[in-house]
N, C-alpha and C positions, 0 to 999 in steps of 0.2 A: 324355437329359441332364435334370438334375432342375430343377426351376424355383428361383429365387433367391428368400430371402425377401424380403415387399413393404419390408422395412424398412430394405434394403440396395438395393433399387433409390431406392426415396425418394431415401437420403442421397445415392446416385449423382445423379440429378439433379437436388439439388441443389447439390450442389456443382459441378457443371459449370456449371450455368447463372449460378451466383456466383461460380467462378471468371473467364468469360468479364466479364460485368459489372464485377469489380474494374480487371479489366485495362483496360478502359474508362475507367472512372474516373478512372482512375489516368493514364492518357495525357490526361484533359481537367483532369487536375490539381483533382480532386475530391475531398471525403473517401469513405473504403471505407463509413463508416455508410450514405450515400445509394446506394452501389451493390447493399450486401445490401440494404435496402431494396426496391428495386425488382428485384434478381433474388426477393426473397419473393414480391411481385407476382405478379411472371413466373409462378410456380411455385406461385401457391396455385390454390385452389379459385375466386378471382371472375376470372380471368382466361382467357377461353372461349377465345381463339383460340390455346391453347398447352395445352401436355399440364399435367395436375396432378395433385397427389400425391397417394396413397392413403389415406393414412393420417394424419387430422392430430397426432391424440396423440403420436402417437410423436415429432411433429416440436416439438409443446408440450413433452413429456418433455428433448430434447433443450436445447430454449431452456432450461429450468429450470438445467438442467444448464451452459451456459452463462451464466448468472446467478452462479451459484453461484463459479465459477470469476472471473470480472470482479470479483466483490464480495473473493474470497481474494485476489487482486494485488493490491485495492485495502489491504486491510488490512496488506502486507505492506512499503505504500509508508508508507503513514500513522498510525503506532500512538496511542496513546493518550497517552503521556507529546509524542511532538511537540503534539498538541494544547492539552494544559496546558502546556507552553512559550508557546506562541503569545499567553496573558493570555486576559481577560475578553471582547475582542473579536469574535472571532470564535463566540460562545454568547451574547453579544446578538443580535449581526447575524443568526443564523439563526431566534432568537426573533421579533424583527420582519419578516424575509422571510415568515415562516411564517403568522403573525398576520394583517396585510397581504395578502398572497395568499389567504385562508381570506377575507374578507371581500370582495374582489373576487368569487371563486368564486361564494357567499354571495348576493353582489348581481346576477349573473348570471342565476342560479337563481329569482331572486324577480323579477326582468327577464322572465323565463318562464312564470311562474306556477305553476313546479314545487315539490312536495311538501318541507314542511321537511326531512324526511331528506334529499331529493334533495339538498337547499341544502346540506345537511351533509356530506355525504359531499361532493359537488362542491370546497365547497371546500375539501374537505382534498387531494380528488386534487391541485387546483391547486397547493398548498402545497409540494408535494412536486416539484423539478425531479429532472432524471433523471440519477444519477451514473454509471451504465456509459455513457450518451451523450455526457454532455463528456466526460469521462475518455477516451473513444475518441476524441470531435473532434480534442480538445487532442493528442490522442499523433498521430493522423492529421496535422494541419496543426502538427506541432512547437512547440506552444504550452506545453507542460507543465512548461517547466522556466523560463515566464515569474513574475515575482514576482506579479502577480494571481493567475494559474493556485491557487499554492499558496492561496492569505487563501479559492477558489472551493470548492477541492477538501476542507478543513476545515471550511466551514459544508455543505457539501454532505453529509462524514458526521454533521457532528450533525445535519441531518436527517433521516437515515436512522434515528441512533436516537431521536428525537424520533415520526420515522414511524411507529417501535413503537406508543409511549405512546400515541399518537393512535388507531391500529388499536384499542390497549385500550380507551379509553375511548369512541369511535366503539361497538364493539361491547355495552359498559354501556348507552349512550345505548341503542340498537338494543332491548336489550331489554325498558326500565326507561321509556323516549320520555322520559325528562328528565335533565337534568343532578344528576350527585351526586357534591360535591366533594369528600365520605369517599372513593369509588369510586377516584375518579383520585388522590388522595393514596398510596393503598395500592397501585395500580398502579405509580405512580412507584417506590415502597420496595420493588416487588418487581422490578422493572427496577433498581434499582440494585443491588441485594443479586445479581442472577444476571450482572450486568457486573462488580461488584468478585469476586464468587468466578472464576468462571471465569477473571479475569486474576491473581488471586492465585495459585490452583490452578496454574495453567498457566505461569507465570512461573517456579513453582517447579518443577515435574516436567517440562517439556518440553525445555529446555536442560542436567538432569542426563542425561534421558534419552537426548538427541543426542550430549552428549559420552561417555558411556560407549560408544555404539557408532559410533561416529566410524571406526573403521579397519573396519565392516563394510560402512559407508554408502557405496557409489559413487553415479554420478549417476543410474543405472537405480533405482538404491535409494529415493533420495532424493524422485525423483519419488513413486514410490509411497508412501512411505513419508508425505509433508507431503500427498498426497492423501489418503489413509485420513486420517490427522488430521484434514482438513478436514471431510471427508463425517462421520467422528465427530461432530461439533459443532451439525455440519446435523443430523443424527439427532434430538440431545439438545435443539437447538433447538425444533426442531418438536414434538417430544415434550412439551417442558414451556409451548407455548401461543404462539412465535415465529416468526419469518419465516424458512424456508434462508437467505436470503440474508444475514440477519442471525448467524447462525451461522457463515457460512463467513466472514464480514468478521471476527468477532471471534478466528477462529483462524488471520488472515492477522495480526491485532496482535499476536496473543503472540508468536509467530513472528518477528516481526518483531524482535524483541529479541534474540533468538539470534545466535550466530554465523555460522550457516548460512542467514541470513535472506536474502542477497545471490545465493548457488548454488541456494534455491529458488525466486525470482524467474526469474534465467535459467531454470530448470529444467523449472517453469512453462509458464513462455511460450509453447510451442507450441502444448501443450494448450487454453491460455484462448485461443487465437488463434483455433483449431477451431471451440471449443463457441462461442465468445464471435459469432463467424458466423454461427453456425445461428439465435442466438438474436434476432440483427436479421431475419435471414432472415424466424424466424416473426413477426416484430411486422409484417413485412411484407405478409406470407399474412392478419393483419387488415383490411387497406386494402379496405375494399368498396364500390363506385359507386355502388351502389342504395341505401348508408346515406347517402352524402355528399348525394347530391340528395334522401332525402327530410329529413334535419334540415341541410340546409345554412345557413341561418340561426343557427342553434346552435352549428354548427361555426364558422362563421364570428367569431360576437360573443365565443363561447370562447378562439380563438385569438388573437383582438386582442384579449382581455382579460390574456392571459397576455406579449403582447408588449409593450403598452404596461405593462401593471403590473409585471412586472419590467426594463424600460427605467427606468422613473421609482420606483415604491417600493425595487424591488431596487437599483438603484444608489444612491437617497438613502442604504438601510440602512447598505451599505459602507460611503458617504462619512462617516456618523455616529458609523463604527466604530473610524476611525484610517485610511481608506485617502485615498490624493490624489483627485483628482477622476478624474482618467487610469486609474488601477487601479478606483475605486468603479464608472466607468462600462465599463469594459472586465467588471469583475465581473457587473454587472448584467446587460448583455446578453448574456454567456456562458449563464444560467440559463434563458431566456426560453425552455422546453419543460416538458413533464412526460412519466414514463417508465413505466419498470416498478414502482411502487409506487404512481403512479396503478391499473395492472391490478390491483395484490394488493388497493389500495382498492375498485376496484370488483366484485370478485368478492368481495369478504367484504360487501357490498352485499347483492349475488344470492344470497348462500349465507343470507343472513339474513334474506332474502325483506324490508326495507325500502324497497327500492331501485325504481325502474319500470325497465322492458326495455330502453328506449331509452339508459338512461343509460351504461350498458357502451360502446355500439359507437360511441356519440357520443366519448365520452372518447378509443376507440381513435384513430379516425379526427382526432381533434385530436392525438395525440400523434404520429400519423404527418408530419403539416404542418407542428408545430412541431420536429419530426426533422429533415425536410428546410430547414426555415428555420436552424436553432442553427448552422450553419458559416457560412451568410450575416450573422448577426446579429454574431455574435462579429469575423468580418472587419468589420463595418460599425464596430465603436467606438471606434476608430482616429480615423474621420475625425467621427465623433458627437463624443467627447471634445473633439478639437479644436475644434471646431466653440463647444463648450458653453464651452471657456476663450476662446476670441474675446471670445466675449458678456461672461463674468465679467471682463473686462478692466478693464471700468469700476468694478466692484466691488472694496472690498477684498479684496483675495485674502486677505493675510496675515490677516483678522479671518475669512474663512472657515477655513481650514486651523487655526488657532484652535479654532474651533469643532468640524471633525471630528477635532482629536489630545483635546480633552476626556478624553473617559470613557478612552482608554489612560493618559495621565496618570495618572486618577484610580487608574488602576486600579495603577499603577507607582509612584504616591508612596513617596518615603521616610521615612520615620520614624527618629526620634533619642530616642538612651539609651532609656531603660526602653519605653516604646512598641510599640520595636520587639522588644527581647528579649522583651515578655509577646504581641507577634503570632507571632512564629518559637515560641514554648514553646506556644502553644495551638493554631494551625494543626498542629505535629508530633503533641502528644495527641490532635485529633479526629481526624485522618489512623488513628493508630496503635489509636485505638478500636473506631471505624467498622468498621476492616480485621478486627482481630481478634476482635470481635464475632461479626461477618459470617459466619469463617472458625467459630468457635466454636460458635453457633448452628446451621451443617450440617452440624458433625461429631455436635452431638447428634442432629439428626433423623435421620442415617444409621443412628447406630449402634443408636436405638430401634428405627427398621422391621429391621434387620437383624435384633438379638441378640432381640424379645423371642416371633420364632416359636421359636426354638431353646430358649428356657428355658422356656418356658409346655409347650414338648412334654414336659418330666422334672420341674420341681419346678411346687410349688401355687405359685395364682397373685399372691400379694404377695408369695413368697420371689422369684419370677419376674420382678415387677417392682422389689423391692429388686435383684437381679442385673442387671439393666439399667442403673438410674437408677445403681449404683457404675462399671459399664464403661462407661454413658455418658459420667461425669465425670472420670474417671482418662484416656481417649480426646482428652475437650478440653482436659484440666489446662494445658497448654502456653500454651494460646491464650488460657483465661482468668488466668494468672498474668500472662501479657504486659499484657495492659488495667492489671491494677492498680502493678506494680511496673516495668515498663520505662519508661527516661528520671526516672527518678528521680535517679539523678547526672549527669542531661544538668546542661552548662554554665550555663545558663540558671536553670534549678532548684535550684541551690544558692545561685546568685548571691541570688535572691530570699528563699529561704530561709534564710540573714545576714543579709542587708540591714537589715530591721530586725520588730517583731512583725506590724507590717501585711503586711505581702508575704510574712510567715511564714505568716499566717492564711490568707490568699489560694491557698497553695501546699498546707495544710491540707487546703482545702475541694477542691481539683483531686484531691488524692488520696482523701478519701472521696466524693466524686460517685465516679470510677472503680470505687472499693469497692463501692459499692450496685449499680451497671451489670452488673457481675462476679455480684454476689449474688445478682441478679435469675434470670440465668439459671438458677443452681443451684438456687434456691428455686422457680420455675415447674418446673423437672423434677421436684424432689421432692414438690412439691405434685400433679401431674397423677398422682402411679405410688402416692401413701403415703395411707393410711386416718386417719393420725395427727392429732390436733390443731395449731393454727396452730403454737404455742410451739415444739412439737416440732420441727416441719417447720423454721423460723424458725430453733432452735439448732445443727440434723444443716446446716445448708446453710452458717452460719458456722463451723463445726467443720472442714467442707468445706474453707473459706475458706481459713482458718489454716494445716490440712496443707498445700495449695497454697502458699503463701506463703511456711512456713519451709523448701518442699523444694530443697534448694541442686542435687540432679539434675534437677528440672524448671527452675531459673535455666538452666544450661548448656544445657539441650535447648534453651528458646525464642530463647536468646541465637544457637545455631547454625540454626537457624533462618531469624532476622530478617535473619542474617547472608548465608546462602548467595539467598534471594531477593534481597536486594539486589546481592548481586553477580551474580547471573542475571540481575538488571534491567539491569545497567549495565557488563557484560562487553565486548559490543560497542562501547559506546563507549568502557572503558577500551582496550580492543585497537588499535582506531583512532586512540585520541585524537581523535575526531572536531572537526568545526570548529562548539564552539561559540560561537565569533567570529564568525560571522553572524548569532546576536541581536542584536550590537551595531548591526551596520546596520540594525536595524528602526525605519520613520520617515524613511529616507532613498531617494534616487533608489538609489542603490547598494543591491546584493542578493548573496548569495552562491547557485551553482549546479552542479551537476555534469553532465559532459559525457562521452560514453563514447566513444574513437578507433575508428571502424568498423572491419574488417576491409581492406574494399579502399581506404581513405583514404591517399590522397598523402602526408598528414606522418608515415605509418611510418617509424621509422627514422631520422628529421631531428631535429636538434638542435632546442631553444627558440630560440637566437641562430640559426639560417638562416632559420626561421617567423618571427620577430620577430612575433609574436601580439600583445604590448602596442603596439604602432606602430598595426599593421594595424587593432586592433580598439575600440581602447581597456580595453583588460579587465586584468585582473591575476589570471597563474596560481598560486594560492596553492600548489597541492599537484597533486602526480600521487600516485594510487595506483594500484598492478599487485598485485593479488592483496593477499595479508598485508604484502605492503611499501607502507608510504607515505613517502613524499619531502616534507619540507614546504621553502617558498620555495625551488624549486629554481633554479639556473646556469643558464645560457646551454648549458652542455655540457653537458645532460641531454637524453636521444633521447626520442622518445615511440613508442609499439608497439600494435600491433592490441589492443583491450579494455582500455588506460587509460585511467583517469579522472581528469577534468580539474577542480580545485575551483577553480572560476573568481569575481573579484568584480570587479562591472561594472554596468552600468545594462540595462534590456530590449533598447536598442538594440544597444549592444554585444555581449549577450550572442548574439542574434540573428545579429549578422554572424558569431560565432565559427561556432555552428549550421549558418549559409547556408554557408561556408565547407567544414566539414565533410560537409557533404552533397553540393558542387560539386566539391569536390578530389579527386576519386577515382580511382582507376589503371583503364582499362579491362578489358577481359576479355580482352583479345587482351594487353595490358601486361602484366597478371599472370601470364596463362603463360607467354610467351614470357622475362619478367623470371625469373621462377623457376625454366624449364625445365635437368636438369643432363641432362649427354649424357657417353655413355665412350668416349674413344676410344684409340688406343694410336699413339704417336709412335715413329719412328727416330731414334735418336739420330746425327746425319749426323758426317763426318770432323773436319769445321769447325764443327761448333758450338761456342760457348761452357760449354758445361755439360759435356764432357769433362776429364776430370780433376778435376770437384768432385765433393764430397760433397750426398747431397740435402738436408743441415741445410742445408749452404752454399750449393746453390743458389736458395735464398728462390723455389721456384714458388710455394709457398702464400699467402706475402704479396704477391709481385710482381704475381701473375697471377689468385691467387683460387681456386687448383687445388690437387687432391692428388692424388698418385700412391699407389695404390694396392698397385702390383705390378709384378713385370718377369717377361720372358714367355722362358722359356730355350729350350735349340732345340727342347725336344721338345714346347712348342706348353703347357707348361704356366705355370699362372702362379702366381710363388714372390714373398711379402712380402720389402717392401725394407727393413733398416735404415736409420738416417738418416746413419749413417757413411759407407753401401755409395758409391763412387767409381763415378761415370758414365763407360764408355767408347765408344769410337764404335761403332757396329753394334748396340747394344741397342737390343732392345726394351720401353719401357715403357707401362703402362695407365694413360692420368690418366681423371678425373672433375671437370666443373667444368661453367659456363654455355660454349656454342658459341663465343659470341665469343673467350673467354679462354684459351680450347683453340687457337682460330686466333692467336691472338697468341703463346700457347703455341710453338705449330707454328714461327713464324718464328725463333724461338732453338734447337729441337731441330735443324731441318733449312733452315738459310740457303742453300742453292743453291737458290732460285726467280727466276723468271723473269716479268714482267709483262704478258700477250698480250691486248689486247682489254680494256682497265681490268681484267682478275682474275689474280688472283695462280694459278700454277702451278708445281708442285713437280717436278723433276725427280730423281723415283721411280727 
């Protein structure tokens, strides 16, 4: 027999050994993070008195892999347009966690008397808490669908893309040893510029493309099909100088806008459940004994650096942000770890040789501690919170909460008459610039590196680059026509443009800025590829201009265009009608949530009026949705069924009990089959029965008893379909189909001569 490869025994042991561990866990009412965790342990390399794996890359390969997959869920939950609903709060708040933490880090570091890089990188690792680790807590200890959770889970990924920038500039610093804030400017503009393309791009070609093959797509498809996507994006990420994981988050957000956003999720799930294992597993295979005792000092003052400063800066942030005190500090303590982008920090440390040896395995081994703390922390703010409103009792409250609704306020003011029409007409212009710009500028660079191998190989070389710089701009025509002439009869824009000569001139000058923005482009192309003098160059690009401007087929192309992205964007929720009546609750105890009816859950099949849910829970069931149906404020006589969704609006408490309910109400295993088991049996129709002489329409088995008859069985043993006409006589035999009980209940109207012996009914055959 031939031998197994080492890479298939690995994952064998470990997944036995993590499976056995969860199941542990899982009986001590723990979360699963702490059991991979320590089945990594079990199963790495510093644990002598247990067998260990062979091969660690492979099992590093894996976790990446795993990463990967947690950060696509995560984008699939969380897109970008939720983000910019949520206001200016939550892109402060992660600005000041981040700041704040990097200076703790910082002062740590110099507490040591470690090397400024050390300081520097440290505290960036610090900065950075770990979103596959809450994201798993929270979903582990059912927390995810509390109102902090969300305000955690939003600063959590603009951290992530903040983490980028940082990584940039971290790596600048790296090579340059000083700060240079041209470096990080153009960083930032090239981090934005590869976030709006990709979701412009993708916004627009990925929901054309889903629904064209929509009747080829099953769910075998699907998976495959939103993986390869994914892993696409990872490719290109990496490729063009970014994190996997930040590639596959960004192609869980576009995603996330489709229709099919909801059946890739389910569809998902098993996969990310797999890999998303392994990859605790190997942070686990980190944990080394002989690291812990020799920098345990380090470890140590790191870890209280990171529990105490997000206990008290992280929670302030929150509270400064618009959250209560309840949520700020429940926020806080949730974050009090650092994860897998601490590791991607410290290895782009070591890959850049600034970094000393020790700083990797110290970081490890603290993010292992603070792993195992985050479910303990998170459970503790509960009674921290409470604890902290005792104390502010004596305090004005209401001049505190004051103080933290601030900057949302500021940021939510409304404005009257003109004010507000010239913020709504400029916010949509720089929106519609920026975008088309953006979009414009790398349709030309593609179409340069593409077209000018191919003309430079047949014609001389400034015919070759005149044939470029015309298919470069005729290519972007679309994009640059939109900059200058879209929203020029928006509402707003004419308004001002009446009104009177001042608002005339104003509206003037909005349209030639655009004009030159426009022109720029065209005039840098012509200028890099033409031999020509300025003038020249300068008149061929507003010539350009012009054709662009009076072609009434490029009007209709960008108009369908602007048109089908928007409705790509907002498909899903015109489909739904989603509820976006749950901003209005924002700033209140009240939040609105979704709840999914498990499979083996007790209120399948029960009316809202038998549950009496708003009694029980205090909640209010706004809506059930099943599938493409949604039901909004539904009756009393609406059932609920395995896999509806419950849009519920409630407070944390409440929503909690619905939760604890839903998790406690469930039909056994022994229920469920025995409930749903059907059996066939074949009854005699006896002398005296009642069902002699009807018809089987008229003798209501189906309704009465829950049974169908299937057949009736003639004498020569065969069995022949019954109409519903067919008149039941004595001596037939027919075949029903139903639950046991209702067959025996059945049985007492087919054949009433029985007899009682011994408390059990017996038939006299």
């Amino acid at each position: 027999m031939s031998d197994l490869p080492i890479i298939i025994t690995d994952l064998a042991y470990i997944l036995i050994v993590a499976g056995i561990t969860t199941i542990i866990f899982k009986r001590l009412k723990q979360p699963l993070v702490l059991g991979y965790i320590v089945a990594g342990f079990l199963t790495g390399p510093n644990m002598i008195y247990m067998p260990s794996i062979t091969n660690m890359e492979n099992v590093e390969d894996w976790g990446q892999i795993g990463v990967i997959f947690l950060m696509f869920a995560l984008g699939l939950e969380f897109s970008f347009k939720k983000i910019v609903k949520m206001g200016v709060g939550p892109v402060i708040c992660a600005f000041l966690v981040m700041g704040s933490m990097m200076g703790v880090g910082s002062s740590v570091g110099r507490l040591f008397s470690w090397g400024d890089m050390d300081q520097l990188f440290l505290g960036g690792m610090l900065a950075m808490s770990s979103t596959t680790i809450i994201y798993k807590a929270f979903d582990d200890m059912g927390m995810r669908h509390r109102k902090f959770a969300g305000n955690v889970l939003s600063v959590l990924i603009l951290e992530d893309i903040l983490g980028i920038l940082l990584m940039v500039v971290l790596s600048a610093m790296a090579a340059t040893r000083k700060f240079e804030g041209g470096a990080l400017i153009n960083s930032l503009a090239q981090l934005g510029s590869v976030l709006l393309l990709w979701f412009l791009v993708g916004i627009y070609i990925l929901p054309l493309f889903l629904k064209k093959n929509k009747p080829y797509i099953n769910k075998e498809t699907l998976l495959i099909v939103s993986s390869a996507l994914c892993f696409f994006l990872v490719v290109i990420s990496s490729r063009v100088g970014y994190s996997p994981a930040f590639g596959a988050f960004m192609m869980g957000s576009i995603l996330s806008e489709t229709m099919e956003a909801e059946d890739i999720e389910r569809t998902i799930g098993p996969v990310k459940d797999l890999f998303g294992a392994v990859f605790f597993v190997s942070v686990g295979m980190m944990v080394s004994p002989h690291v812990l005792l020799a920098h345990w000092p380090a470890i140590l003052a790191l870890t209280a650096a990171i529990l105490v400063g997000q206990m008290t800066l992280g929670s302030l942030s929150f509270f400064v942000t618009g959250s209560s005190i309840k949520d700020a500090i429940s926020s806080g303590f949730s974050m009090t770890q650092i994860g897998e982008f601490a590791f991607i920090l410290a290895s782009l440390g070591e890959s850049l040789d600034v970094t000393s040896d020790f700083l990797y395995p110290i970081v490890v081994a603290v993010s292992i501690v603070t792993t195992f703390t985050t479910p303990y922390m998170i459970k503790a703010s509960e009674p921290a919170a409470s604890f902290v409103e005792r104390i502010l009792k004596r305090i004005n409250m209401k001049g505190l909460h004051r103080v933290s609704s601030s900057i949302e306020e500021h940021a939510t003011i409304s404005l009257s008459g003109d004010s507000h029409k010239w913020k709504v007409l400029c916010t949509s212009l720089l929106y519609q610039t920026v975008a088309y710009f953006v979009l414009a500028s790398t349709v030309v660079s593609l179409m340069l590196s593409l077209l000018k191998p191919i003309f430079h190989s047949f014609l001389e070389h400034w015919w070759a680059n005149a044939m470029c710089v015309i298919f470069s701009i005729i290519a972007a025509s679309p994009f640059l026509r939109a900059i200058v002439m879209r929203k020029n009869r928006n509402v707003n824009m004419l308004y001002f443009w009446r009104k009177n000569w001042h608002t005339r001139l104003v509206v003037a000058l909005l349209f030639i800025l655009r004009y030159f923005v426009t022109l720029a482009i065209i005039f840098q192309l012509i200028v890099l590829e033409s031999p020509l003098p300025f003038l020249w160059n300068f008149g061929m690009a507003n010539v350009a201009m012009l054709l662009i401007i009076l072609s009434r087929g490029l009007k209709f192309m960008s108009i369908r265009l602007e048109r089908t992205f928007f409705l790509n964007l907002h498909r899903r929720e015109l489909s739904k009608q989603g509820p976006i009546y749950g901003r209005a609750l924002r700033g209140s105890d009240l939040h609105l949530t979704s709840l999914v009816i498990p499979e083996n859950s007790a209120w399948s099949g029960k009316s809202l009026a038998s549950l009496n849910i708003g009694a029980r829970t205090q909640t209010t069931v706004a809506a059930i949705v099943r599938g493409r149906l949604r039901i909004n404020i539904p009756d009393g006589n609406n059932r609920l069924y395995p896999g509806d969704m419950l849009e519920l609006v409630g407070d944390d408490a409440g929503i909690e009990t619905v939760r604890f309910f839903l998790q406690t109400e469930v039909l056994s295993p022994e229920a469920m089959a025995s409930g749903h088991q059907l059996t066939l049996q074949k009854l005699e129709i006896a002398p005296h029965s009642p069902l002699v002489f009807q018809t089987l329409a008229g003798s209501q088995i189906r309704d009465k008893f829950h049974c169908s008859v299937i057949g009736l069985e003639d004498k020569m043993g065969n069995l022949q379909r019954m109409p519903p006409h067919h008149i039941f006589v004595k001596g037939e035999i027919i075949w029903v189909i139903g639950e046991y009980e209702q067959i025996e209940l059945l049985r007492l109207i087919t054949h009433p001569e029985f007899i009682i012996k011994e408390g059990e009914i017996q038939f006299d055959v």
